[in-house]
N, C-alpha and C positions, 0 to 999 in steps of 0.2 A: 565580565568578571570584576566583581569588586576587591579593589586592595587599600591595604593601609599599613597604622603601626599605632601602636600604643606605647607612651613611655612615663614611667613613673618610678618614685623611690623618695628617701627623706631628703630633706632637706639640712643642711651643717655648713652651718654660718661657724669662724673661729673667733668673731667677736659679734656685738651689738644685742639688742636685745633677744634675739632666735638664742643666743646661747646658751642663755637660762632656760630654755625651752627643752633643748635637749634634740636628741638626733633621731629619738623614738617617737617622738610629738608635733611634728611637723613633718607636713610632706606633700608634694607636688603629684598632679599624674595630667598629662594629656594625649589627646589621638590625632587622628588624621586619616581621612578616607577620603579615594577617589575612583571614578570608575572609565580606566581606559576603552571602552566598549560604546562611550559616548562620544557623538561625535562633538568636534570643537565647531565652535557658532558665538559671534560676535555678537555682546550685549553693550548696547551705545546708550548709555545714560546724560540726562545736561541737569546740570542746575541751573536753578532761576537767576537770571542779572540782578544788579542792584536794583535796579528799577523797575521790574518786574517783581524781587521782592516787595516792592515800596508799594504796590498794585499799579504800577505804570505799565501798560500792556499795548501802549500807542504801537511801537515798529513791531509785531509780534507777527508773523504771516507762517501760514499752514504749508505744507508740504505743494500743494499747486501757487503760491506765492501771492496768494488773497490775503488783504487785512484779518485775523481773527477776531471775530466779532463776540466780547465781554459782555453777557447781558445778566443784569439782577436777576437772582434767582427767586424773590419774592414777586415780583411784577414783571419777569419777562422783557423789559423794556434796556436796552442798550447804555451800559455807562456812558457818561458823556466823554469825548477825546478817550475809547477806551484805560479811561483812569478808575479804579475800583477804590472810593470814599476809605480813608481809613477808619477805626473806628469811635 
């Protein structure tokens, strides 16, 4: 079952610029839905370090705790020190 809400209506500022505008000319609406029918499930996001931004991918190891191995994608062939040239 999905549920939600919607809400909307003008907007009336008593000063600053909206006032000139008037209370018939402006106006807000938002919703919101959700579906308690799903189940809850855990979504684990990471951002990149600083130095993995930087293309430094040296300490970077896979889920079995091997080095990940960075290679050019034009030549196939392994960054050195997995460091990715900037540009």
């Amino acid at each position: 079952m999905l549920s939600g809400f919607t809400l909307g209506g003008p907007v009336w500022m008593p000063f600053g610029p909206l006032k000139k505008l008037g209370r018939n000319r402006v106006f807000f609406f938002t919703n919101f839905e959700w579906d308690p029918s799903k189940s809850n499930t855990v979504l684990q996001l990471t951002t990149p370090t600083v130095a993995e931004a930087n293309g430094n991918f040296a300490g970077v190891l896979n889920s079995s705790n091997q080095p990940v191995v960075v290679k050019n994608p034009s030549t196939g062939i392994q960054f050195p020190g997995n460091v990715v040239p900037g540009p």
